[in-house]
C-alpha positions as a printed Julia matrix, in Angstrom:
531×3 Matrix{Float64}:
  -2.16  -25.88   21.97
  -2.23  -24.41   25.44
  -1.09  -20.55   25.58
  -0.24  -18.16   28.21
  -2.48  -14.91   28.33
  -2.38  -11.54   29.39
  -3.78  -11.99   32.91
  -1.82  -14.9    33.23
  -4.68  -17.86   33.25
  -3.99  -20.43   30.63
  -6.31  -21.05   27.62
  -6.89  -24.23   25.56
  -8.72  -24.35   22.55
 -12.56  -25.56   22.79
 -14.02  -27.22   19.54
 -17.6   -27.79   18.63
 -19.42  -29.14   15.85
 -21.43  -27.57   13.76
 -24.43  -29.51   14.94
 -23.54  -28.59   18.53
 -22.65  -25.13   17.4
 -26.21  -24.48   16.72
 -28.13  -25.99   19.73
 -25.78  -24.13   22.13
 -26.06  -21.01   20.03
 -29.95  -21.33   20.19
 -30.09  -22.01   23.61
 -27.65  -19.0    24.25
 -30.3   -16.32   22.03
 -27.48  -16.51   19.59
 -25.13  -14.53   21.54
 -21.44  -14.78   21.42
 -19.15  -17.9    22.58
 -15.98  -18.02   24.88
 -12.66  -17.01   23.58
 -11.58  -20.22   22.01
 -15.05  -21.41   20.82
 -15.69  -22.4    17.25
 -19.45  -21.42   16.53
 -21.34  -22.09   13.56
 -22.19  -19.75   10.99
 -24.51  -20.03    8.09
 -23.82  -16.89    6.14
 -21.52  -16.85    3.61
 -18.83  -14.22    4.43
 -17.82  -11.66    1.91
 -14.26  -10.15    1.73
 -14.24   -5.96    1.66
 -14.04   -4.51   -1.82
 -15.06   -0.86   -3.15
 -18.31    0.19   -2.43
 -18.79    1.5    -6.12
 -21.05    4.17   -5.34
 -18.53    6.81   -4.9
 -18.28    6.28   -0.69
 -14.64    6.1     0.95
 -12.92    5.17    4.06
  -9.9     5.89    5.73
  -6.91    3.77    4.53
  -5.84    0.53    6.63
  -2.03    1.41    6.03
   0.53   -1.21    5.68
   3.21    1.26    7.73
   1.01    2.34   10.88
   2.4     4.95   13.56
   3.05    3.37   16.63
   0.82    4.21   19.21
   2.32    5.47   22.74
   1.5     3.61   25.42
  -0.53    5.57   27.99
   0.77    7.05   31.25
  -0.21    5.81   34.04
  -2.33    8.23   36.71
  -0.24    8.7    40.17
  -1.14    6.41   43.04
  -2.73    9.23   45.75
  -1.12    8.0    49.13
  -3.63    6.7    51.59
  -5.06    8.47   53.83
  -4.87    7.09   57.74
  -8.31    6.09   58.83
  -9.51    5.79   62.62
  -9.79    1.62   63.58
 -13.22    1.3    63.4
 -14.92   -0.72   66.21
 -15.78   -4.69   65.85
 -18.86   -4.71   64.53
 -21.26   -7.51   63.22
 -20.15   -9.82   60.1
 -21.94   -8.36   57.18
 -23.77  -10.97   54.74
 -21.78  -11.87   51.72
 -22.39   -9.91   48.67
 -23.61  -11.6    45.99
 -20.79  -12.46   42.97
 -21.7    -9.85   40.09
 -23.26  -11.53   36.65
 -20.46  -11.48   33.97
 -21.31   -8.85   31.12
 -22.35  -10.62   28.15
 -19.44  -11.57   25.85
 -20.38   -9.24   22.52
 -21.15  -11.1    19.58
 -18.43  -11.21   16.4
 -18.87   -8.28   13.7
 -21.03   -9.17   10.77
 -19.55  -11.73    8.22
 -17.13  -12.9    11.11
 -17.65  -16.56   12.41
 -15.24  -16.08   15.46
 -13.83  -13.11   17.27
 -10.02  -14.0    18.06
  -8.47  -13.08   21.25
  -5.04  -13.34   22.26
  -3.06  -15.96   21.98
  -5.91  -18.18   21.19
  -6.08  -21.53   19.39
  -8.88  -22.05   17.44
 -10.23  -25.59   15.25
 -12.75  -25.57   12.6
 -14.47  -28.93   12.46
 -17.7   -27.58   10.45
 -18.3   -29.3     6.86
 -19.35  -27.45    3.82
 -18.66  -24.94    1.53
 -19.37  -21.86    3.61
 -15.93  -20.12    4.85
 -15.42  -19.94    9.36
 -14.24  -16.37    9.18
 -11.77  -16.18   12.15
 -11.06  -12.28   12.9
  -7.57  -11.41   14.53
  -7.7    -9.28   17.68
  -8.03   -5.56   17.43
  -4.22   -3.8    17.74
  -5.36   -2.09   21.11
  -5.74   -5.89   22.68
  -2.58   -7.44   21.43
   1.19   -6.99   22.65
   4.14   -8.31   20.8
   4.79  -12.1    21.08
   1.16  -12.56   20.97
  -0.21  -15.53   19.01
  -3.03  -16.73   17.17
  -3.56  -19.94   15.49
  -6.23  -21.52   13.49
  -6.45  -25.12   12.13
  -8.93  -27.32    9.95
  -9.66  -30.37   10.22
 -13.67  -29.9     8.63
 -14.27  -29.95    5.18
 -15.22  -26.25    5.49
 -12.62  -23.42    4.21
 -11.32  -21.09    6.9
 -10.43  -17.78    6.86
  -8.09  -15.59    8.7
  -9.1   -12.28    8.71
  -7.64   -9.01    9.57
  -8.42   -5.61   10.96
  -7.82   -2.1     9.92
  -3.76   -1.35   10.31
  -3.12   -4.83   10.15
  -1.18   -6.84    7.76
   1.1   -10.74    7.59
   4.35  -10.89    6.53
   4.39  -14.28    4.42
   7.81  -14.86    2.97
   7.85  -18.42    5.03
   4.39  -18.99    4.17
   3.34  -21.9     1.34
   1.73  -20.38   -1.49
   3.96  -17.09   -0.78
   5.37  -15.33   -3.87
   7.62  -13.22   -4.93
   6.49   -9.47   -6.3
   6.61   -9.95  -10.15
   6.8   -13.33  -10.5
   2.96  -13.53  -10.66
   0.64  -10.93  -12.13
  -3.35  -10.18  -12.34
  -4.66   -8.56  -15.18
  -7.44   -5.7   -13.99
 -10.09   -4.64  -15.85
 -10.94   -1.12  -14.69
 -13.89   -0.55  -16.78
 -15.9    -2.61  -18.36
 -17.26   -1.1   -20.72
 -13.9    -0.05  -21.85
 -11.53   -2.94  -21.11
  -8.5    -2.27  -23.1
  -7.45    2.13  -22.75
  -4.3     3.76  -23.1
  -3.43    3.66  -19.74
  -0.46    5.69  -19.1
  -0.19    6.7   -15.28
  -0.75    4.39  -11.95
  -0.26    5.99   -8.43
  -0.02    3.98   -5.13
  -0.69    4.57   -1.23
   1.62    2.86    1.04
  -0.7    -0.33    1.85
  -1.15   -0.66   -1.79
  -4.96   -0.65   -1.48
  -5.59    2.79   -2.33
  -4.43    2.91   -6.92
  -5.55    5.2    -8.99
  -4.93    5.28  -12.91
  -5.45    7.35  -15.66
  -5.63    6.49  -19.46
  -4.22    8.93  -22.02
  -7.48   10.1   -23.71
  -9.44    8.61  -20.74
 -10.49    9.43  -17.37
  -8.74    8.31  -14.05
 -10.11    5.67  -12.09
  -9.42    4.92   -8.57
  -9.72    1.71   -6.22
 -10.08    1.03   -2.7
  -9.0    -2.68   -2.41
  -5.54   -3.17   -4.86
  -7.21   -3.62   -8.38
  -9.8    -5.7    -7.61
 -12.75   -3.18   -8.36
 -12.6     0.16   -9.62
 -14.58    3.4    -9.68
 -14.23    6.19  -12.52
 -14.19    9.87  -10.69
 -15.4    12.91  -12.66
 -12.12   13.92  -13.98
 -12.39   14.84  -17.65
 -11.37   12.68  -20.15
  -7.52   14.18  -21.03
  -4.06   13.4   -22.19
  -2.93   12.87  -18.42
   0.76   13.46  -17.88
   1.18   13.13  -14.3
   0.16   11.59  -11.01
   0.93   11.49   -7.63
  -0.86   10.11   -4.08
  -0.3    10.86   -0.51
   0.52    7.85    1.32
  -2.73    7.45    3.27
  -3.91    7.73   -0.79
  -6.58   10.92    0.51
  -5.04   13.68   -2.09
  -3.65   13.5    -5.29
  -2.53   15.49   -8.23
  -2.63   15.13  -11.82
  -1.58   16.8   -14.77
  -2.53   17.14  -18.41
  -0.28   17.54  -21.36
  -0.61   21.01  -22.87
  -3.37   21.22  -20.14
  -4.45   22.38  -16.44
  -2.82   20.95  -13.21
  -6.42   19.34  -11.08
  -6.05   17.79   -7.4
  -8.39   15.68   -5.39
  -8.9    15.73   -1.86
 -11.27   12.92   -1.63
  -9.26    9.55   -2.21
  -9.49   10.93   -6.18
 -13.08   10.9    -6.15
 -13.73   14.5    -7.5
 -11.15   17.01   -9.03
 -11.16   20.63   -9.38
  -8.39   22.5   -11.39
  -6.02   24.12   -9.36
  -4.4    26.4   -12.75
  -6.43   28.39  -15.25
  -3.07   28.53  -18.11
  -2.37   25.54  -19.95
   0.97   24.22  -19.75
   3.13   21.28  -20.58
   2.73   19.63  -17.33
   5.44   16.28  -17.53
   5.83   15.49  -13.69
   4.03   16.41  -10.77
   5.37   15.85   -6.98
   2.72   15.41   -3.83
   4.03   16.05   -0.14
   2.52   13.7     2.87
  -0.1    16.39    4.14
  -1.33   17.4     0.43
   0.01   21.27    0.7
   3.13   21.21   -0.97
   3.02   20.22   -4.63
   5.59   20.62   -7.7
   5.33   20.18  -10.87
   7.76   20.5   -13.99
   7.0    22.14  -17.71
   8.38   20.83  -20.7
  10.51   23.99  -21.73
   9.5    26.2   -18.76
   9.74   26.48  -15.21
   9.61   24.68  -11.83
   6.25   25.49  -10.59
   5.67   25.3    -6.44
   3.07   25.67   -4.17
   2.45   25.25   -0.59
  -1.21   25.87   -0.11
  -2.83   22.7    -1.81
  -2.53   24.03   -5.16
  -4.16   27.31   -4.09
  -1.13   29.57   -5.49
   1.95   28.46   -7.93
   4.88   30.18   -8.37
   7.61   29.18  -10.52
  10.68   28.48   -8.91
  13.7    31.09   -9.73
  16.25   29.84  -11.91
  14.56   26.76  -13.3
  13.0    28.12  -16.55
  14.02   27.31  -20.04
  14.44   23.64  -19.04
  13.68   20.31  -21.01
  12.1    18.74  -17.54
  10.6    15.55  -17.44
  10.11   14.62  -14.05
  10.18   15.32  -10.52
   9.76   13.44   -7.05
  10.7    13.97   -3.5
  10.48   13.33    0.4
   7.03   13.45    2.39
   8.05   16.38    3.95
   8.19   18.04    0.46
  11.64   19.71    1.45
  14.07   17.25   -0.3
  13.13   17.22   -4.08
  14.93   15.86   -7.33
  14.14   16.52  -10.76
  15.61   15.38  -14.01
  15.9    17.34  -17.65
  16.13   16.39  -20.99
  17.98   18.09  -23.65
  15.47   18.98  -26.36
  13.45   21.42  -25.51
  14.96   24.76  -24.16
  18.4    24.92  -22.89
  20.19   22.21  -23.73
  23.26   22.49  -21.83
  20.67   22.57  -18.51
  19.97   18.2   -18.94
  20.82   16.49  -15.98
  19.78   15.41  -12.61
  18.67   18.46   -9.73
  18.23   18.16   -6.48
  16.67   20.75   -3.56
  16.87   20.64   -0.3
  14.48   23.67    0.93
  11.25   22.66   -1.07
  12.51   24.01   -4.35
  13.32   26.96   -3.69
  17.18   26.71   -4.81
  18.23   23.81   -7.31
  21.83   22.05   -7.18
  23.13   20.02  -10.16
  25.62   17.17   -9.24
  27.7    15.46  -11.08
  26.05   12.32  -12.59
  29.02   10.68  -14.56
  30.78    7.82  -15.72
  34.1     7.9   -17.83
  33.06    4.36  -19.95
  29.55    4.93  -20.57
  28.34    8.84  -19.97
  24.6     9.27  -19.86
  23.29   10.46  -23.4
  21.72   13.22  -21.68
  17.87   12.24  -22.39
  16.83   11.82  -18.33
  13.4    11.42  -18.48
  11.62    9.84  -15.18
  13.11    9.86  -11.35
  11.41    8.52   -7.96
  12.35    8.99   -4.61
  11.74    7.33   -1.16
   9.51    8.58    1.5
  12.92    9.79    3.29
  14.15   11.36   -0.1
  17.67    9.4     0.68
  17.0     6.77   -1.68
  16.55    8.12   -5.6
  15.89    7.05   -9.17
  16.78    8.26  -12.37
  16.32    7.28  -16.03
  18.51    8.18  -18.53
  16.5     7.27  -21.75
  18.54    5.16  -24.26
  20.87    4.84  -21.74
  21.61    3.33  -17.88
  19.7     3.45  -14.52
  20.96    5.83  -11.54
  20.84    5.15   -8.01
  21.43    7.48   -5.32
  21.43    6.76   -1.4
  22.63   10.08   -0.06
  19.8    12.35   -1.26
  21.26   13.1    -4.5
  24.92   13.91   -3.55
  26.39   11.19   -5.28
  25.47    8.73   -8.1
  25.87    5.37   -9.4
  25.56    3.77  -12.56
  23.38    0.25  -12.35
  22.97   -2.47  -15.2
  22.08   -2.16  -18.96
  20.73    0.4   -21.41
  17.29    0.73  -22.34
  14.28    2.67  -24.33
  12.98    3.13  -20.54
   8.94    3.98  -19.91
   8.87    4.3   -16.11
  10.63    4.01  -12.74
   9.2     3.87   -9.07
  11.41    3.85   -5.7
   9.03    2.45   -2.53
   8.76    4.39    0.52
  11.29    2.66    2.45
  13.53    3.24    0.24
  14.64   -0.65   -0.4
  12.79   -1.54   -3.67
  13.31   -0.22   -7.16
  11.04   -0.83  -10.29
  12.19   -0.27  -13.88
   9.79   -0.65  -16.89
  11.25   -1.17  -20.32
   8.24   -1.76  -22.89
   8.01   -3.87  -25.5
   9.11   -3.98  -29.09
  11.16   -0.78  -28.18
  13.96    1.07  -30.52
  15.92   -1.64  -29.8
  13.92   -4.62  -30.3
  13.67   -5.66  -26.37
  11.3    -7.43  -24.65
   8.81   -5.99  -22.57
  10.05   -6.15  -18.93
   9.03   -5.18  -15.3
  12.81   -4.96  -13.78
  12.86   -4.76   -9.4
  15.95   -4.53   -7.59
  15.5    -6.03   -4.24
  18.25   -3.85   -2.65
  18.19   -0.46   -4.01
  19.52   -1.19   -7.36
  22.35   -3.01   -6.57
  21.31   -6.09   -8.18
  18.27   -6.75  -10.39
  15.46   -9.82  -11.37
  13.52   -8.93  -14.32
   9.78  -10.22  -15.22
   9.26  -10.88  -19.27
   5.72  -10.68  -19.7
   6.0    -8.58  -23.17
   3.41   -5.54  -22.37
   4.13   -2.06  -23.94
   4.39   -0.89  -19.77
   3.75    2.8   -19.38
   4.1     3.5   -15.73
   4.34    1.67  -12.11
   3.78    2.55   -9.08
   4.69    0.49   -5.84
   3.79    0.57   -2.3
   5.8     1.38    0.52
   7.58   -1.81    1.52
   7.52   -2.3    -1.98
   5.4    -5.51   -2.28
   2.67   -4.32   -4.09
   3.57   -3.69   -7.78
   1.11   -2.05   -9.77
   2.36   -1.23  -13.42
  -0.13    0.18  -16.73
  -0.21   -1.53  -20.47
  -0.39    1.0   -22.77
  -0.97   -2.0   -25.66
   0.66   -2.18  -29.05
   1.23    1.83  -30.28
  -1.15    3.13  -27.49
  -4.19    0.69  -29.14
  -4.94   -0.16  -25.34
  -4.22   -2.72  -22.66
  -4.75   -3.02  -18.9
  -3.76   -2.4   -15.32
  -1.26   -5.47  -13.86
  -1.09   -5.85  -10.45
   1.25   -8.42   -8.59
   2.08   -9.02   -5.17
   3.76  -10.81   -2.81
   5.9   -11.33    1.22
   3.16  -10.32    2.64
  -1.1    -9.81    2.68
  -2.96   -6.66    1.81
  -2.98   -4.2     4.75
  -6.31   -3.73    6.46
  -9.4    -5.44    5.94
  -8.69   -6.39    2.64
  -6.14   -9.19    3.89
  -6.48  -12.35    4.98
  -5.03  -15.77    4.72
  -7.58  -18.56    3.66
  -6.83  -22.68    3.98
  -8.61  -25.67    4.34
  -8.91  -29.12    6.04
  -5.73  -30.59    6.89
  -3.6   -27.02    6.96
  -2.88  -24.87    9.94
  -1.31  -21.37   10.22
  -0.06  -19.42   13.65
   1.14  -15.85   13.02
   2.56  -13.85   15.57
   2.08  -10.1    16.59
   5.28   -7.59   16.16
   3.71   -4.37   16.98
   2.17   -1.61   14.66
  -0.11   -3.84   13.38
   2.76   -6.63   11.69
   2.3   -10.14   12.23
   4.65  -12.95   10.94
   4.12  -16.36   10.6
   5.44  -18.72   13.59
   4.06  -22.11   12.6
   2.46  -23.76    9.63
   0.91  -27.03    8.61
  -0.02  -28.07    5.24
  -0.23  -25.73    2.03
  -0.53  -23.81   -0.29
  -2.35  -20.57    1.49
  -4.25  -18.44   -0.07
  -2.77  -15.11    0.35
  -4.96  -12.26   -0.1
């Protein structure tokens, strides 16, 4: 399929043979082929996982900043030159040699360019790694396609702040429908685990065990490296979205942070307190975090210096959550510990520095006052709370007003992604009132509701931004142990760690949107394999 380019020239695809592959790439000093060449490749490509040795990268994030486009330089007007007189014709200069074309990155069969079309014909079990063109090269509307029509498997790879949306793709699934069990260590399969943290992509987790350690990954679940936290009864976790700083919290313990993708930890308090919820702005300076019976504790400096925040102490708190900005928080307070007649939902708008409570009601079924976890969106618009033995609460306006959503529950955990749009409920299993274990997400907010019955005693979840990567923790049967559960779905992993992979007889064209989204514009055959 002809295409269109930048500069205007059209390109058609160009298809060679394995066989052919290698006598041109021999003859060529194995060098790099044109645009829409298919060239052979021998070595078997590996996808990008966690180096396990403790080194870290930046994070390919699903939700990139756009990048301005650069300004242009002024045209100098030309200066008037004297007519120069008629002079002899000059020789013609001799056409420049074209620079070298440079050769595809290690692992990668074929460097993609814009709006190219590319065919593998090789045989095989080796996979034609087929890279997609950097963001820099591509403008929206750009294409590319790849098709098979060898035996070989193909593979369409991305780069760093790239990701596919693949709702219309076949083999596409829905977040929670499917789920992979993870086993983080192991030589400890089956822990406690009671806390799971995201970054936006959803290839930055981290997780910590009550009893255990925390353990972070670099490519969603699939490998996993323990840091040197201690082994504690963790309360509390939070991650920045580019997943470089986070914070956790032991019960009856210190408050640590990380500022090296949760690699390393150093305690940021010397008192122990009962830490139950800790809050993590964008840039890692502002953190919050709420004790059971005591205060709202602030800082601004990384942890550096706390102080508690005035009027807050003498509180049953439970959780807390907020913008990126670190401004708009919300907190929520049980009724058993301190004063009871302080339960509720309380929101700040100046960083916690003054506390509001509004009225979280309903005349037919008033919460039983047991609020116990809350989330928030990357905005802080969109909000969270869990009344415990009793509903779900929404809010869209920052915590001004309320709204009841469906059926009671025992609840264990609650997560709001960044974008506001997706909402995760965890009711575990075998609860107070005999219910099934259940991952509940609301596609809308929390209007209305699909639940998952795979029968886990959940813990916690976390999600990603767009919400598409669900990662939820299985404490097992009276904190015995379980594992980590990961499912995903609408779209690939962001960065490297994404790709698309089909066969002979299937074909996929995705399209570029800008900020490193592509969609899919034409496909043949099926199912995908959506990484």
């Amino acid at each position: 399929m002809d295409k269109q380019g930048h500069g205007g020239a059209q390109r058609s695809a160009v298809v060679i043979s394995a066989a052919l592959a290698a006598l041109w790439l021999s003859a060529c000093g194995g060098g790099g082929g044109g645009a829409d060449t298919v060239a052979s490749n021998n070595t078997n490509a590996t996808q990008a996982t966690a180096s396990g040795n403790g080194t870290v990268t930046g994070e390919p994030e699903t939700v990139p900043s756009p990048t301005p486009a650069p300004t242009a330089a002024p045209t100098p007007a030309p200066t008037s030159a004297p007519i120069p007189a008629p002079g002899p014709t000059p020789a013609p200069t001799p056409a420049p040699t074209p620079a070298p074309t440079s050769a595809p990155a290690p692992g990668v069969s074929q460097q993609a360019t814009p709006n190219g079309s590319y065919t593998v014909t090789a045989s095989g079990s080796t996979p034609w790694v087929i890279a997609l063109p950097a963001n820099a090269s591509l403008r929206a509307g750009d294409t590319v396609r790849v098709t098979g029509s060898g035996t070989a498997p193909w593979r369409l790879a991305q780069n760093e702040l790239q990701y596919v949306e693949t709702t219309n793709l076949p083999g596409n699934v829905v977040p929670g429908t499917a789920w992979t069990p993870r086993t983080v260590d192991a030589a400890q399969p089956n822990q406690n685990w009671s806390l799971t943290a995201s970054s936006a992509s959803g290839n930055r987790l981290a997780a910590a065990a009550n009893g255990g350690g925390i353990y972070v990954s670099q490519d969603g679940g699939a490998t996993w490296t323990r840091s040197n936290a201690p082994a504690a009864a963790w309360s509390a976790m939070a991650m920045t979205p580019d997943g470089s700083r986070l914070v956790a919290a032991v019960r009856d313990g210190l408050l640590y942070a990380s500022n090296d993708y949760g690699m390393t930890w150093t305690a940021r308090t010397s008192v122990n307190q009962f830490w139950t919820g800790v809050y993590l702005s964008a840039d890692g300076q502002r953190i919050a975090g709420v004790v059971n019976g005591g205060a709202v504790q602030l800082s601004t400096d990384g942890g550096a210096t706390f102080n508690a925040a005035a009027g807050t102490g003498n509180t049953d708190w439970r959780g807390i959550a907020g913008s990126e900005n670190g401004l708009r928080l919300v907190a929520v307070a049980s009724k058993f510990s301190g004063d009871a007649t302080r339960q509720g939902v309380w929101v700040s708008q100046d960083g916690g520095a003054t506390w509001t409570k509004p009225a979280v009601n309903d005349p037919v079924d008033p919460p039983t006052g047991n609020w116990t976890f809350v989330a928030a969106s990357s905005d802080g618009l969109r909000m969270a709370a869990l009344d415990n033995g009793g509903f779900p609460w929404t809010s869209a306006d920052g915590g001004v007003t309320w709204a009841k959503r469906f059926g009671f529950s025992n609840w264990s955990g609650v997560a709001v992604s960044g974008d506001g749009r997706i909402v995760s409920a965890l009711e575990p299993r075998d609860d107070v009132n005999g219910h099934t274990g259940y991952v509940f997400i609301s596609p809308d907010a929390g209007g209305n509701w699909n639940w998952y019955g795979e029968n886990r005693w959940y813990r916690a979840v976390s999600l990603s931004f767009d919400g598409n990567w669900v990662t939820v923790a299985d404490a097992g049967l009276n904190g015995t142990g379980g594992l980590i559960y990961t499912s995903q779905g609408n779209r690939t992993s962001g960065g490297t760690v994404g790709s698309i992979t089909g066969g002979q007889g299937q074909m996929v064209e995705v399209t570029y949107q800008g900020n490193g989204r592509f969609t899919i514009s034409n496909s043949g055959g099926g199912p995908f394999t959506i990484r």
